[in-house]
py3Dmol code that shows the C-alpha trace and the ligand (Angstrom):
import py3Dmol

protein = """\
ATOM      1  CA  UNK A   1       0.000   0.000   0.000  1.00  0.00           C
ATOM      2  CA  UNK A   2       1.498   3.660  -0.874  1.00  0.00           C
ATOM      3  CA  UNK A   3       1.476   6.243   1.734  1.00  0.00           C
ATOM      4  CA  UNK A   4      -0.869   9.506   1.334  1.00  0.00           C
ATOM      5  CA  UNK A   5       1.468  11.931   0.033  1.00  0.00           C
ATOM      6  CA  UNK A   6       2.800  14.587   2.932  1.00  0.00           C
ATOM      7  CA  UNK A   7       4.415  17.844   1.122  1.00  0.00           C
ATOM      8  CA  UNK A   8       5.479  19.846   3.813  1.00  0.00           C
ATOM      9  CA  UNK A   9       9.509  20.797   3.585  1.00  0.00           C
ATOM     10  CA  UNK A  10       9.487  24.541   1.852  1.00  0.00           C
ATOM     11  CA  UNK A  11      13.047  25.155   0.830  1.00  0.00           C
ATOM     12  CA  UNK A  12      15.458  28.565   0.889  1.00  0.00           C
ATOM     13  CA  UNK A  13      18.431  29.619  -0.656  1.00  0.00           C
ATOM     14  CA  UNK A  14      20.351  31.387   2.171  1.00  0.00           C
ATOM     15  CA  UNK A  15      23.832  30.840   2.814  1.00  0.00           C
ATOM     16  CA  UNK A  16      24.421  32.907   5.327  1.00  0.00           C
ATOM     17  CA  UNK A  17      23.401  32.895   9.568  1.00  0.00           C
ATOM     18  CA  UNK A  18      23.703  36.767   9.534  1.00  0.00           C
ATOM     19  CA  UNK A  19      20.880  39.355   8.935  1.00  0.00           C
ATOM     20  CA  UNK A  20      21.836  40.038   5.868  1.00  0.00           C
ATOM     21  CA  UNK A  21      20.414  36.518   4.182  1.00  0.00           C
ATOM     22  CA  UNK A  22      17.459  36.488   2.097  1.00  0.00           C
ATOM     23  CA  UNK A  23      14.562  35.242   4.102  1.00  0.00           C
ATOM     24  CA  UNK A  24      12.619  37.207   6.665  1.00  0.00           C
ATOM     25  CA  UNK A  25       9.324  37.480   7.417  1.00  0.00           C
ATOM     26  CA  UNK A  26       8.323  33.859   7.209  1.00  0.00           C
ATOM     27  CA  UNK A  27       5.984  33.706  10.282  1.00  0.00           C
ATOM     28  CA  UNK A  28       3.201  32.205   8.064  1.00  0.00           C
ATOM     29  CA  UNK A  29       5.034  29.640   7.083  1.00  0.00           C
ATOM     30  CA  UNK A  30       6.449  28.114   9.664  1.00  0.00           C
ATOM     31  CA  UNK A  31       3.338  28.559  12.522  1.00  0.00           C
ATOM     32  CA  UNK A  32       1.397  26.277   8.945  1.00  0.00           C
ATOM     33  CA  UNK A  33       3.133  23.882   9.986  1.00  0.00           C
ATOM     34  CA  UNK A  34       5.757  23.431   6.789  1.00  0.00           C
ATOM     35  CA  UNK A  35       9.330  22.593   7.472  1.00  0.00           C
ATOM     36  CA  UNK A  36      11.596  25.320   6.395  1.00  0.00           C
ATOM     37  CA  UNK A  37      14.876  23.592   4.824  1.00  0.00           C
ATOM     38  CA  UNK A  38      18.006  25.343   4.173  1.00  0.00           C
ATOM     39  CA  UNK A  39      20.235  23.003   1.967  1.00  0.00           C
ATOM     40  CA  UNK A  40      23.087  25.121   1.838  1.00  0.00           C
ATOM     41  CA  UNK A  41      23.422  26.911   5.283  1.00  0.00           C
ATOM     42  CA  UNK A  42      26.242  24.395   7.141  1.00  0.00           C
ATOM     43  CA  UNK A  43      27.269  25.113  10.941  1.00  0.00           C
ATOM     44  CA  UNK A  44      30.935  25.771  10.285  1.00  0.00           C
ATOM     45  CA  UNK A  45      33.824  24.282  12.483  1.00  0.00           C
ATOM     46  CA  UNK A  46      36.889  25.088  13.459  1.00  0.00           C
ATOM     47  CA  UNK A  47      39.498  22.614  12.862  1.00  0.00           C
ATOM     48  CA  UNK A  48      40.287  22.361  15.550  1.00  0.00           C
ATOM     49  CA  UNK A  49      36.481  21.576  16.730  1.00  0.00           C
ATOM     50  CA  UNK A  50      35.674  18.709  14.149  1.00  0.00           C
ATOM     51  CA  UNK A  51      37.496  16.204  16.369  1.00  0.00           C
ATOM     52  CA  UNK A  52      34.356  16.609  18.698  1.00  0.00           C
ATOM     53  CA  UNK A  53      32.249  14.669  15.492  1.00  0.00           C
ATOM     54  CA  UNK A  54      32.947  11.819  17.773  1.00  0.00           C
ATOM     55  CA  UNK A  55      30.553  10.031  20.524  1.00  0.00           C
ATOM     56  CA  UNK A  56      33.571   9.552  22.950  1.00  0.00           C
ATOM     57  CA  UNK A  57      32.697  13.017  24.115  1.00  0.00           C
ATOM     58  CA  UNK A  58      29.614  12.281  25.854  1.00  0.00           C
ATOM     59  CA  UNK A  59      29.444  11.291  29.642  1.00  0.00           C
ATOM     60  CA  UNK A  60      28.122   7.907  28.889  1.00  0.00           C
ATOM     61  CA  UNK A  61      24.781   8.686  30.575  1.00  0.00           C
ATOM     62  CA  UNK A  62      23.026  11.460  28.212  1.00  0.00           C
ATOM     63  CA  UNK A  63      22.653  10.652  24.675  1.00  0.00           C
ATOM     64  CA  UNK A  64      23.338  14.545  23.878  1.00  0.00           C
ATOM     65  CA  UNK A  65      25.766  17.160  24.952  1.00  0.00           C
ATOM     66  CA  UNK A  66      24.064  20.449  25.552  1.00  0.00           C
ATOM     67  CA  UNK A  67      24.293  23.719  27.274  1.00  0.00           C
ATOM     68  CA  UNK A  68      21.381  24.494  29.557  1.00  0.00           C
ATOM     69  CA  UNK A  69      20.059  28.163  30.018  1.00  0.00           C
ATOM     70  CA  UNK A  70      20.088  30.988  31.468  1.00  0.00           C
ATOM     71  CA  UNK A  71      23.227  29.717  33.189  1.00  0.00           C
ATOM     72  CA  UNK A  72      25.167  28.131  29.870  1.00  0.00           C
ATOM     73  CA  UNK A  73      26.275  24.861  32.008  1.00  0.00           C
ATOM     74  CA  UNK A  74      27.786  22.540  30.064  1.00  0.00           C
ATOM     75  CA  UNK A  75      25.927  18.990  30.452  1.00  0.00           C
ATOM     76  CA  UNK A  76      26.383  15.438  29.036  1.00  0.00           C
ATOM     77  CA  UNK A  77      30.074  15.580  28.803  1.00  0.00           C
ATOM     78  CA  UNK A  78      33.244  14.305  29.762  1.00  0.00           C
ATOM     79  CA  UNK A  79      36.799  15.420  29.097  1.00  0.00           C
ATOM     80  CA  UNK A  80      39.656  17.740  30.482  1.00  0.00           C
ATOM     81  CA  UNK A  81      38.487  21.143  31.226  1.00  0.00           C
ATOM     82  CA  UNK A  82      39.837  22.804  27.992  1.00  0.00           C
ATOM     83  CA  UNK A  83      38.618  20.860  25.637  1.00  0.00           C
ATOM     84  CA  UNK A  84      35.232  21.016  27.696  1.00  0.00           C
ATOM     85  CA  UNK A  85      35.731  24.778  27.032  1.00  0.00           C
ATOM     86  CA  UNK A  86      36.531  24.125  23.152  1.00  0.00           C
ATOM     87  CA  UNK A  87      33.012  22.327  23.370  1.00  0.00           C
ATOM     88  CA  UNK A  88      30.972  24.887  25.026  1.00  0.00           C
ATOM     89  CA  UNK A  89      31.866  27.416  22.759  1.00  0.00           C
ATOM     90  CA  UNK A  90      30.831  25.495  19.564  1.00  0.00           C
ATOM     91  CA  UNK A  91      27.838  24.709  21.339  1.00  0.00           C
ATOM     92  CA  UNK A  92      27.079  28.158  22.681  1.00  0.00           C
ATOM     93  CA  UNK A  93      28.366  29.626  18.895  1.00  0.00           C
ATOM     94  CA  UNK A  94      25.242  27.053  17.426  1.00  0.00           C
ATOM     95  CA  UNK A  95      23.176  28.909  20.006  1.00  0.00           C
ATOM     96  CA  UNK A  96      23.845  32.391  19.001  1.00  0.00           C
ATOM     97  CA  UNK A  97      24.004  31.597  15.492  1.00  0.00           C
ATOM     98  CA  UNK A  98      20.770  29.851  15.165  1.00  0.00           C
ATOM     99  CA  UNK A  99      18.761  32.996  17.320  1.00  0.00           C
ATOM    100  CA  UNK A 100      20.272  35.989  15.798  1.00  0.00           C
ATOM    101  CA  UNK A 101      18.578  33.587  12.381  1.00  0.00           C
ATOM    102  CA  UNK A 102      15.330  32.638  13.657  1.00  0.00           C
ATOM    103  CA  UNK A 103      14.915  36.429  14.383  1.00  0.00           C
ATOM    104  CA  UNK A 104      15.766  37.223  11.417  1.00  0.00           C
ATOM    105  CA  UNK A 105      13.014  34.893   9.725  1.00  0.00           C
ATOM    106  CA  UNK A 106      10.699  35.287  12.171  1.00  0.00           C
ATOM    107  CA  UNK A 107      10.966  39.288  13.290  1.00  0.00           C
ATOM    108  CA  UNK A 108       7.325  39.296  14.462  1.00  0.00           C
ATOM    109  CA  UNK A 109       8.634  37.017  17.398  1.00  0.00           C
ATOM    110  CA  UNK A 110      11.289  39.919  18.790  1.00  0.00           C
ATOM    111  CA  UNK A 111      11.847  40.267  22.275  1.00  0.00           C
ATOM    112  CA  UNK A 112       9.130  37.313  23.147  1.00  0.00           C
ATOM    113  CA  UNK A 113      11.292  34.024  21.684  1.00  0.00           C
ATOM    114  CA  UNK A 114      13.064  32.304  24.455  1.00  0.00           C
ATOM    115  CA  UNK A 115      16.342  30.345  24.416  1.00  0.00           C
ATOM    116  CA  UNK A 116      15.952  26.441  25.277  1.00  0.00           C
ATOM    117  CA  UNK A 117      18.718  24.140  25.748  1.00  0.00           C
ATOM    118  CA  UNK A 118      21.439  23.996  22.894  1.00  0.00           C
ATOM    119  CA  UNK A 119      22.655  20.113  22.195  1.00  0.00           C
ATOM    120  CA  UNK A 120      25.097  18.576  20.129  1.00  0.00           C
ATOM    121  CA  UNK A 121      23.964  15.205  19.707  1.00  0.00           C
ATOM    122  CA  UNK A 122      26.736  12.897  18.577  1.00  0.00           C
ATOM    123  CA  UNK A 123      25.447   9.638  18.760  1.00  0.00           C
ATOM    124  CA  UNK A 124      24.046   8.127  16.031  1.00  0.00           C
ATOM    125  CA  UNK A 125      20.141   7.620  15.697  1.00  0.00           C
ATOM    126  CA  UNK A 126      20.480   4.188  14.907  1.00  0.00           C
ATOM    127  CA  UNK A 127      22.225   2.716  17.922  1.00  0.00           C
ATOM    128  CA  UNK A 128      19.698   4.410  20.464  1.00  0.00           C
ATOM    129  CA  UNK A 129      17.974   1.332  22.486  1.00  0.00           C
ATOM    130  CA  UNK A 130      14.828   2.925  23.971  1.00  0.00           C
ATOM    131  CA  UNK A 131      11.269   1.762  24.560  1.00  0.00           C
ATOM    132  CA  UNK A 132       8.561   2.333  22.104  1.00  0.00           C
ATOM    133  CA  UNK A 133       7.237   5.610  24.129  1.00  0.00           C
ATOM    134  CA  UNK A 134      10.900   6.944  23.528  1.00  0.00           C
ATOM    135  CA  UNK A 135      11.317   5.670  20.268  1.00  0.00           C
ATOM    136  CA  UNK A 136      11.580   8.650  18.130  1.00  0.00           C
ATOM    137  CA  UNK A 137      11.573   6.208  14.854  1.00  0.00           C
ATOM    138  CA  UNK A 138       8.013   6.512  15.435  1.00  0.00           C
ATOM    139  CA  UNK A 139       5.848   9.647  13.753  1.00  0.00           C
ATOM    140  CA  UNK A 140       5.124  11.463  17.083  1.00  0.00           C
ATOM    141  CA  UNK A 141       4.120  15.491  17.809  1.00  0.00           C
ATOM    142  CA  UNK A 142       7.060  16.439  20.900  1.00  0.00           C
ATOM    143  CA  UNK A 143       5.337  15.957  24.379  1.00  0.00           C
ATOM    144  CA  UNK A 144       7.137  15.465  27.195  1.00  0.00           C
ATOM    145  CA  UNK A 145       5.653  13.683  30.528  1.00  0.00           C
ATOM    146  CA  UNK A 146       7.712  15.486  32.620  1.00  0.00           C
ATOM    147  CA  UNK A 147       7.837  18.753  31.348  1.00  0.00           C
ATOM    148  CA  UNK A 148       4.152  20.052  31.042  1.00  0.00           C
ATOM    149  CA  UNK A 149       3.719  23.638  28.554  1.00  0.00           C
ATOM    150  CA  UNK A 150       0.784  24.709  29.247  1.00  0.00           C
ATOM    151  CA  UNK A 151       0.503  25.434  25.529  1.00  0.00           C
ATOM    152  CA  UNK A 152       3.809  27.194  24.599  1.00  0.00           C
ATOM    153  CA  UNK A 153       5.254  26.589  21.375  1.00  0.00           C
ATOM    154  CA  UNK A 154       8.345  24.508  20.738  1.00  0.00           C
ATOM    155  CA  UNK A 155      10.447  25.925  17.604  1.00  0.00           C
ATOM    156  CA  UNK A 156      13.599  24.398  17.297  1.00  0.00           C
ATOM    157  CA  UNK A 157      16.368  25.176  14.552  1.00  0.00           C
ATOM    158  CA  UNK A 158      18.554  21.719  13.720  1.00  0.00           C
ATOM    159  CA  UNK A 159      21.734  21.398  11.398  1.00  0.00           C
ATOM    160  CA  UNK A 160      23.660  18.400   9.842  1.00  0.00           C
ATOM    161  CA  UNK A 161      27.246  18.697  10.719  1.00  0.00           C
ATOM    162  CA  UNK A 162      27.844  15.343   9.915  1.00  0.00           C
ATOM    163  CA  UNK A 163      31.359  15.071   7.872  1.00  0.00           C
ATOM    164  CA  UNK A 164      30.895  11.367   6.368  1.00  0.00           C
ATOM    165  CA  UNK A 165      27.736  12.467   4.293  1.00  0.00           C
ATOM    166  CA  UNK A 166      25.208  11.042   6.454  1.00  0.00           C
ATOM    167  CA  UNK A 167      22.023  12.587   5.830  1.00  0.00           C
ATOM    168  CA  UNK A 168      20.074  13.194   8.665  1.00  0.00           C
ATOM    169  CA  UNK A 169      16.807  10.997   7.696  1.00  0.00           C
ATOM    170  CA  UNK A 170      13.312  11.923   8.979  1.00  0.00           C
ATOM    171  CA  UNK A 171      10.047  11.078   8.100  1.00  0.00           C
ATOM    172  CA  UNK A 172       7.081  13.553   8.069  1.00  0.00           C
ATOM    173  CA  UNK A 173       3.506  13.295   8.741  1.00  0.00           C
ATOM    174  CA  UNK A 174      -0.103  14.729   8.085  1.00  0.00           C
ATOM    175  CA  UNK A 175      -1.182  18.213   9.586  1.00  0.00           C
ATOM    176  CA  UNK A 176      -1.814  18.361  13.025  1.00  0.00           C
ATOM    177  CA  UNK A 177      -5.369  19.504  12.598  1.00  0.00           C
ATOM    178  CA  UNK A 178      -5.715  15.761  10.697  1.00  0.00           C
ATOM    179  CA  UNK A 179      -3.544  14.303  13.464  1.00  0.00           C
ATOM    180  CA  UNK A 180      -5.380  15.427  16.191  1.00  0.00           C
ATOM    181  CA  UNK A 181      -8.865  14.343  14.474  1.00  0.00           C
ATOM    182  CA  UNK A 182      -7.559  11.157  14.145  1.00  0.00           C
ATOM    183  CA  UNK A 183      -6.650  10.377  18.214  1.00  0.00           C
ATOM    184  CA  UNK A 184      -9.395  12.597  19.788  1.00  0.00           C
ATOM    185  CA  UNK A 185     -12.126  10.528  19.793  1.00  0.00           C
ATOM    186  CA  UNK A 186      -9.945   8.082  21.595  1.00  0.00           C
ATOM    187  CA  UNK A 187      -8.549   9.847  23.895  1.00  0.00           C
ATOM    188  CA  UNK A 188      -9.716   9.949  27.640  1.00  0.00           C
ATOM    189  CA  UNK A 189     -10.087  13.087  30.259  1.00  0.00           C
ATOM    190  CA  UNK A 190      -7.634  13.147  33.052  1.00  0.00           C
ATOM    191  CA  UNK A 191      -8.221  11.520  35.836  1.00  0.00           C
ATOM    192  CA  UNK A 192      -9.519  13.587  38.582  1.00  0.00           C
ATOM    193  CA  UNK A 193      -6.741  15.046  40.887  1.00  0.00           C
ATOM    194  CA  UNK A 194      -4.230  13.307  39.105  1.00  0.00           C
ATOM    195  CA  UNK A 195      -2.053  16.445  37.651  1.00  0.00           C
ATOM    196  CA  UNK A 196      -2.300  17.437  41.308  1.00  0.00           C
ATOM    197  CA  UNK A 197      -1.231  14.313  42.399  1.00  0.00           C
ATOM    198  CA  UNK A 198       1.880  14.168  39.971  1.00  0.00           C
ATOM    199  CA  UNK A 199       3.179  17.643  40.403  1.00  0.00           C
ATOM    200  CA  UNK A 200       3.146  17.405  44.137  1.00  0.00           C
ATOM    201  CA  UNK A 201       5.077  13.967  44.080  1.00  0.00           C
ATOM    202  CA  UNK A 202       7.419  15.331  41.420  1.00  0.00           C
ATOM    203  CA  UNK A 203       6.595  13.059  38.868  1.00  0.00           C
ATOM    204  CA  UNK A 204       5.981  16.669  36.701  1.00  0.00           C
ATOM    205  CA  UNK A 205       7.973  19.961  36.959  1.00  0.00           C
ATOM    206  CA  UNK A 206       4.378  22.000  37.098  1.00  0.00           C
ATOM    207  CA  UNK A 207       1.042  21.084  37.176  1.00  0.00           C
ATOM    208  CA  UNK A 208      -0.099  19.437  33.810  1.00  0.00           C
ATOM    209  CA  UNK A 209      -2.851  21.297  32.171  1.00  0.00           C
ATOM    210  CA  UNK A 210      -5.413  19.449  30.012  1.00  0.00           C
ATOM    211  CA  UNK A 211      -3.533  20.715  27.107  1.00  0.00           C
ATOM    212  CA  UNK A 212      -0.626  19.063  28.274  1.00  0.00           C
ATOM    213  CA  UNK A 213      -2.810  15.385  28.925  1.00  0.00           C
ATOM    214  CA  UNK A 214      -4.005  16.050  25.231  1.00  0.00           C
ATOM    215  CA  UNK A 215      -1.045  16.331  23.738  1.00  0.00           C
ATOM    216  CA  UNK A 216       0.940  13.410  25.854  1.00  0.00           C
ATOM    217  CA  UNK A 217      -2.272  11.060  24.266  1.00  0.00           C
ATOM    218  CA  UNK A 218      -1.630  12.273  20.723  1.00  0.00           C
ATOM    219  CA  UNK A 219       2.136  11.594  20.988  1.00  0.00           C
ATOM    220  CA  UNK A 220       1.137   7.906  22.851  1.00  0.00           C
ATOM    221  CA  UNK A 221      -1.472   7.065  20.733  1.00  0.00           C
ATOM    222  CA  UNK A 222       0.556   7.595  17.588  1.00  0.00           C
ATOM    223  CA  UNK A 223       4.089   5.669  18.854  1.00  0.00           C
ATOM    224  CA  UNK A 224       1.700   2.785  19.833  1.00  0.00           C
ATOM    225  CA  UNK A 225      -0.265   3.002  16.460  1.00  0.00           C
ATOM    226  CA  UNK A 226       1.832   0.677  14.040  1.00  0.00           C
ATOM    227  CA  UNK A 227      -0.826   1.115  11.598  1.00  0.00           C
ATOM    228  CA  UNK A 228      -0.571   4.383  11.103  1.00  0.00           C
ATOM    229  CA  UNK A 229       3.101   4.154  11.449  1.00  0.00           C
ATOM    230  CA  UNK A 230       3.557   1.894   8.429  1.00  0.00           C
ATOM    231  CA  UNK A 231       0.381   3.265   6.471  1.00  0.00           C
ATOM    232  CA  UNK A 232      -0.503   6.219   7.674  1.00  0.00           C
ATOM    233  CA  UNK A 233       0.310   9.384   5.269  1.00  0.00           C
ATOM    234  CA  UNK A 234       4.037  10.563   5.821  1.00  0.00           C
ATOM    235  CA  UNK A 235       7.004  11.413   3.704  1.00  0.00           C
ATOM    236  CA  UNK A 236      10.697  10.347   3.821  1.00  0.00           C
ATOM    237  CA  UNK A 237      12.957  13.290   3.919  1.00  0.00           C
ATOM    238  CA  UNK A 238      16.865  13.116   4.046  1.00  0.00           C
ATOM    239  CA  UNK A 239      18.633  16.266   5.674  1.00  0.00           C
ATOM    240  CA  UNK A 240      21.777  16.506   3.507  1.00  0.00           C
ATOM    241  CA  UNK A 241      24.952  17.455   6.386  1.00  0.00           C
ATOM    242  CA  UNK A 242      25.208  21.272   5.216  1.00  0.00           C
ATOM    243  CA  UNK A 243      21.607  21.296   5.542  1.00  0.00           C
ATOM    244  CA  UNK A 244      19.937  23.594   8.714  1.00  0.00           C
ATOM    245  CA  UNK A 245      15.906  23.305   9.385  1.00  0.00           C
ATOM    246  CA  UNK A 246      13.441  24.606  11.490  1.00  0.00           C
ATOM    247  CA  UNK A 247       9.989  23.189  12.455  1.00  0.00           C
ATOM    248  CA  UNK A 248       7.286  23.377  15.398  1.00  0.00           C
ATOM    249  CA  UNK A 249       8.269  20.055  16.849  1.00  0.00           C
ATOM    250  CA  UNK A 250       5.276  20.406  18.904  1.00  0.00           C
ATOM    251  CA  UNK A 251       2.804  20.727  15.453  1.00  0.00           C
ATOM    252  CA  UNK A 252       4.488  18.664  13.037  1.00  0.00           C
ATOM    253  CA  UNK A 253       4.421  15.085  13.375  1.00  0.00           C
ATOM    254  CA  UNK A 254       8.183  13.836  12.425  1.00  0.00           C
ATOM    255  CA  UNK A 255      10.887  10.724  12.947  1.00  0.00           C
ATOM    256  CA  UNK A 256      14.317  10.694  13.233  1.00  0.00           C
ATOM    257  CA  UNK A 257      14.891   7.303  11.214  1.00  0.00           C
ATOM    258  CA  UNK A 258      19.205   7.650  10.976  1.00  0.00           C
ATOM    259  CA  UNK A 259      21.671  10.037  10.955  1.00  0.00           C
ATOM    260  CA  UNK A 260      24.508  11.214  13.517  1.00  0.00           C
ATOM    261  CA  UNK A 261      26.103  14.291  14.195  1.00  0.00           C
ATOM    262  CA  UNK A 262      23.765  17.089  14.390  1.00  0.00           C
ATOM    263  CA  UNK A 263      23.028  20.652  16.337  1.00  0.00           C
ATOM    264  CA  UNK A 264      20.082  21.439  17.724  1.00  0.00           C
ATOM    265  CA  UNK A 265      18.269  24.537  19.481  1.00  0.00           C
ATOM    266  CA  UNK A 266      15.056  24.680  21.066  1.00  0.00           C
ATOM    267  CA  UNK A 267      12.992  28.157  21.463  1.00  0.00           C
ATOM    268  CA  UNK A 268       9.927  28.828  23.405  1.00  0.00           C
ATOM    269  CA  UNK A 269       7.120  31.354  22.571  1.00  0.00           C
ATOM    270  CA  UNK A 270       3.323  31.722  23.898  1.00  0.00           C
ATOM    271  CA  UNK A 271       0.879  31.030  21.494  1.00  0.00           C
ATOM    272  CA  UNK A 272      -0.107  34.469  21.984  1.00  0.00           C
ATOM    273  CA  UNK A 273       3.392  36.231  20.722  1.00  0.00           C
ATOM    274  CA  UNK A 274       2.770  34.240  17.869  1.00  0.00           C
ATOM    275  CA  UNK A 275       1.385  35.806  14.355  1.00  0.00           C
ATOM    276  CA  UNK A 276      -1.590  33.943  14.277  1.00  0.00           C
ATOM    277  CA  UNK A 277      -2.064  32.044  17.663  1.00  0.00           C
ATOM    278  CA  UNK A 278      -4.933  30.391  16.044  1.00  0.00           C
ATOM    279  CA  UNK A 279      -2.607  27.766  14.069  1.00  0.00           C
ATOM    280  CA  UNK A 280      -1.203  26.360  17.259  1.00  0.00           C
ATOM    281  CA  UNK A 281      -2.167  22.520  18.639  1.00  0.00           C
ATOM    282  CA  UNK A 282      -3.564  24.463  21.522  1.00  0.00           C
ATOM    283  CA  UNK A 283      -6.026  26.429  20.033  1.00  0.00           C
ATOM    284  CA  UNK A 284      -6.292  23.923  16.810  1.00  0.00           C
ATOM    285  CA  UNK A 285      -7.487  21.352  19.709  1.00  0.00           C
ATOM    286  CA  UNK A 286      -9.895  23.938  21.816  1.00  0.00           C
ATOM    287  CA  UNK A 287     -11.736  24.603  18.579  1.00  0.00           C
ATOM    288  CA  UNK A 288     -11.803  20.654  17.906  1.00  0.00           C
ATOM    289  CA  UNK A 289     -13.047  20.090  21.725  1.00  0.00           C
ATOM    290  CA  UNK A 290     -15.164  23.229  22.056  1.00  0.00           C
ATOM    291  CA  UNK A 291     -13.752  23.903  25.069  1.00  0.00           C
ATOM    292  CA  UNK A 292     -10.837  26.048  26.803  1.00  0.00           C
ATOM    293  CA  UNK A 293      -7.912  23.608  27.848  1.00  0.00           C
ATOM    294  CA  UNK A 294      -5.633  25.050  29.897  1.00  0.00           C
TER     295      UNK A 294
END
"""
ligand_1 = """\
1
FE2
Fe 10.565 14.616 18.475
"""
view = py3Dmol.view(width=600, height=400)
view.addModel(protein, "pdb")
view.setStyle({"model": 0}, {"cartoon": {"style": "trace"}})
view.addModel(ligand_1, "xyz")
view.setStyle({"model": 1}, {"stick": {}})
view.zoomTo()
view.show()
């Protein structure tokens, strides 16, 4: 059986981080859901970073090596203190980089984008032995069970800097609004007291919202869903290394099927600082529930 075709990667010609590149003003186009590709905009090392391209540099616990903030700690690790200093810096670079560039393609979001964690993630995607709720093979929206948001957005600019000409291979799925069609009728209401419950235990950072249940259910009921996951309409897309993309992980329903050797930054932004708030899975899921959840 073919797949229903999924056309959602928009590409752009810029070659350049800086504000002087070609695309701005793209709001539209990324809160739609599309996946903005940039073929030929590589994260550049320094020679004497590429010898980090290597998974001996992680701590042998975390998968990826990032820098947390506000503070910019260095996590997932291990090594002498300079060359823990080399790393930072790349990693910190990727992070100032890939902000001064989603500002530039995004201006409307000025002064109300936040900066997430930063990771370098240097293991490859293949050798990651996880259950299937962490399987990230799977099509999934990003929901975390720990980590409730209460609705915010989750934009998050990735690059290739793989040297052996691994692509970074993901697959891409229907529109949320189709997505979330397809789970809600089978998906429950929260048990009563339970977000209480699990945020005064610690088993969540903050109290869950409904949103939150919602959108934990959507990324569950898809991972366990091996129909959909074989038949279900999606597109195979390979990130060439060079290549640098951004996407609402939180909207568009991806897998990370191979690859190794990539950057990644998160942002966060309120649905309201966004252009037009009503494209986001929590108002695209109030509508569809007729009902305020958070
Ligand atoms: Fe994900």
């Amino acid at each position: 059986m073919t797949n229903p075709p999924v056309d959602i990667v928009r590409e752009f010609p810029d070659t350049t981080w800086a504000d002087n590149g070609p695309t701005r003003g793209v709001e539209a186009v990324v809160e739609d859901g599309m996946v903005l590709s940039f073929p030929t905009l590589p994260f550049v090392l320094a020679e004497d970073e590429r010898r980090f391209l290597d998974e001996s540099w992680t701590d042998g616990h975390a998968k990826n090596i990032s820098v947390r903030w506000p503070t910019g700690d260095l996590r997932g690790a291990a090594g002498s203190a300079a060359d823990l200093d080399a790393l930072r810096a790349m990693v910190v670079r990727y992070a100032e980089q890939s902000e001064a560039f989603a500002l530039r393609l995004f201006p409307h979001y000025r002064g109300t984008l936040r900066r997430g964690n930063t990771s370098f993630r240097p293991v490859d995607v293949a050798g990651r032995e996880t259950s299937w709720r962490k399987d990230d093979t799977r099509l999934h929206v990003d929901a975390f069970p720990s980590n409730p948001m209460h609705g915010t957005r989750l934009l998050r600019v990735f690059c290739n800097v793989n040297e052996e000409g691994k692509p970074r291979k993901w697959r891409v799925g229907e529109p949320f609004v189709a997505h979330a069609r397809r789970y809600l009728p089978s998906i429950t209401r929260p048990i009563p007291g339970s977000a209480w419950l699990m945020n005064t235990i610690g088993v969540t950072k903050r109290r869950r919202t409904e949103y939150d249940h919602v959108m934990l259910q959507l990324h569950d009921h898809a991972k366990a869903d091996l129909e959909f996951q074989k038949d279900g309409p999606q597109a195979h897309v390979n990130f060439a290394p060079g290549t640098t993309w951004v996407v609402y992980s939180d909207q568009v329903l991806h897998a990370a099927m191979g690859g190794q050797h990539m950057m990644e930054q998160t942002f966060y932004l309120d649905v309201e600082d966004l252009q037009r708030p009503e494209t986001s899975p929590l108002r695209t899921l109030e509508r569809l529930l007729h009902r305020p959840l958070r």
